[in-house]
VEXDREN-2710 file (C-alpha; in Angstrom, 1 decimal):
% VEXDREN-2710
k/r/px/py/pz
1/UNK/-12.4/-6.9/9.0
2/UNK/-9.3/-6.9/6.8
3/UNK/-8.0/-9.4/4.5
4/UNK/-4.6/-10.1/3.2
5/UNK/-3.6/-11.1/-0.4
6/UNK/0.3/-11.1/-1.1
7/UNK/1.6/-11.4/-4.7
8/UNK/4.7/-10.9/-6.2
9/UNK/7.1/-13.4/-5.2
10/UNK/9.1/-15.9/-7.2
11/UNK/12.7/-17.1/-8.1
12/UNK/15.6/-14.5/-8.8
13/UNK/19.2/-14.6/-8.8
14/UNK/21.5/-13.3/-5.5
15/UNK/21.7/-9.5/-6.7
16/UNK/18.2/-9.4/-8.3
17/UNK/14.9/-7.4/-7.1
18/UNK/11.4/-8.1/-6.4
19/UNK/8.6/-6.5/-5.3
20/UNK/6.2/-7.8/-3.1
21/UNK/2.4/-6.6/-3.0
22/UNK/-0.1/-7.1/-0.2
23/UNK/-3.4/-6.5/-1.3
24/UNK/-6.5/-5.5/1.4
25/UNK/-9.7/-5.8/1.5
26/UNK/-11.9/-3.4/3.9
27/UNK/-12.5/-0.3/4.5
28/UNK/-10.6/0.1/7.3
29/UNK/-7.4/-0.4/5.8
30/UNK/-6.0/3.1/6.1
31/UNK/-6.2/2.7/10.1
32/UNK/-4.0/-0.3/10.5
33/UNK/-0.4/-0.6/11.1
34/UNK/1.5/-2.6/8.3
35/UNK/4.5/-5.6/8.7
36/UNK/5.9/-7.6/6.8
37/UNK/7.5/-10.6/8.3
38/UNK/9.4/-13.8/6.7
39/UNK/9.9/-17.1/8.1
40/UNK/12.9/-19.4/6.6
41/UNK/12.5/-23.7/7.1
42/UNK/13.2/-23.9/10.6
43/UNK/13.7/-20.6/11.6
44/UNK/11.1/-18.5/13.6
45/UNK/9.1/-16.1/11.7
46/UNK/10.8/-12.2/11.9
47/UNK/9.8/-9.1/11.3
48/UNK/11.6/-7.6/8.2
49/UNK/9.8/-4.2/8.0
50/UNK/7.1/-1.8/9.2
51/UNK/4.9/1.3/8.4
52/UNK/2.6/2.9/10.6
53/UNK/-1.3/3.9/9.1
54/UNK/0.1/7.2/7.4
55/UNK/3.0/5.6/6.1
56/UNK/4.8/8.7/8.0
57/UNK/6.9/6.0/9.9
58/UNK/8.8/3.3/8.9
59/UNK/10.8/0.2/10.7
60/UNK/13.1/-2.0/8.9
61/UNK/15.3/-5.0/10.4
62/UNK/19.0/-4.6/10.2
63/UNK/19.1/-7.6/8.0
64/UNK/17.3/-5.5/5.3
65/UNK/18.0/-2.0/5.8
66/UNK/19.1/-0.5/3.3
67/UNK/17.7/-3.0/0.6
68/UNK/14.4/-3.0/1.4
69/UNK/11.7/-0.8/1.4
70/UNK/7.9/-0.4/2.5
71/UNK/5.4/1.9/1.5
72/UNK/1.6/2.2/1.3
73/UNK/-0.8/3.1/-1.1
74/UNK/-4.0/3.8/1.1
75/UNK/-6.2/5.3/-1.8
76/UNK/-5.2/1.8/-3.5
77/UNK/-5.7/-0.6/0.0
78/UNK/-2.5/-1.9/-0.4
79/UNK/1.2/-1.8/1.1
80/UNK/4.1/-2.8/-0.8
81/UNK/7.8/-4.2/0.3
82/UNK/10.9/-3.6/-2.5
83/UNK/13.7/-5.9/-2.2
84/UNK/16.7/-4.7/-4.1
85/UNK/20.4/-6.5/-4.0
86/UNK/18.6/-9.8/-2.5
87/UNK/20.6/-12.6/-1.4
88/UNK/20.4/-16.0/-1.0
89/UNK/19.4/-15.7/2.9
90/UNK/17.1/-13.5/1.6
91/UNK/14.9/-16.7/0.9
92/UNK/11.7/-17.3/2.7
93/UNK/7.8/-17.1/2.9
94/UNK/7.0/-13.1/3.1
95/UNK/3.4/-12.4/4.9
96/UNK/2.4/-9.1/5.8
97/UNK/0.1/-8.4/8.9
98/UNK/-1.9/-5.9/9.6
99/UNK/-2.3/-4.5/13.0
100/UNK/-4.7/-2.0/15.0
101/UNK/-3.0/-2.2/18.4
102/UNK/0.0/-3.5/19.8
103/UNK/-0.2/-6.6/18.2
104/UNK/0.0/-8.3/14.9
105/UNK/-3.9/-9.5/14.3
106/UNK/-4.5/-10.0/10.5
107/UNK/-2.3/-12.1/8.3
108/UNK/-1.9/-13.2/5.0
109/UNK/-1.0/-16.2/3.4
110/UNK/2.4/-15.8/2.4
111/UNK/4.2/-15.4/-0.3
112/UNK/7.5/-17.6/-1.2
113/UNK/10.0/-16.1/-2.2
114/UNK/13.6/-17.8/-3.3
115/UNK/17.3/-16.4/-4.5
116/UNK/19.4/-18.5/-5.6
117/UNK/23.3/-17.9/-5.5
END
């Protein structure tokens, strides 16, 4: 089974960058769907973007797009989300999930991450 380490987050100013790492354990990583989702204080959690096993397909919530973006390393078991011109609604705790069906299985433990304006 897969397990989820997130790194990466941290403090940065409204127009700042950060990337976020997701870290997996397993040998199976390279046949599991990828998410990354964020949940702001009390607001339901969301799914911010997507990559399919091959990292041929990619989903990204309107929110982001454009600003973000997910890839995968498969050689190196991990999948990453860059977040470029963040802003202060930006401001959450990122998880990423893994998935091997339809839904969402394998989590992380999340990863805060704050902008300040």
């Amino acid at each position: 089974q897969v397990q989820l380490v997130e790194s990466g987050g941290g403090l940065v100013q409204a127009g700042g960058s950060l990337r976020l790492s997701c870290a997996a354990s397993g040998r199976t990583f390279s046949s599991y769907a990828m998410g990354w989702f964020r949940q702001a204080p009390g607001k339901e959690r969301e799914l911010v973007a997507a990559i399919s096993w091959s990292g041929g397909s990619t989903y990204y919530a309107d929110s982001v797009k454009g600003r973000f973006t997910i890839s995968r390393d498969n050689a190196k078991n991990t999948v990453y989300l860059r977040m470029n011109s963040l802003k202060p609604e930006d401001t959450a705790v990122y998880y990423c999930a893994a998935r091997s069906g339809y839904d969402y299985d394998l989590w992380g433990q999340g990863t805060q991450v704050t902008v300040s304006s």
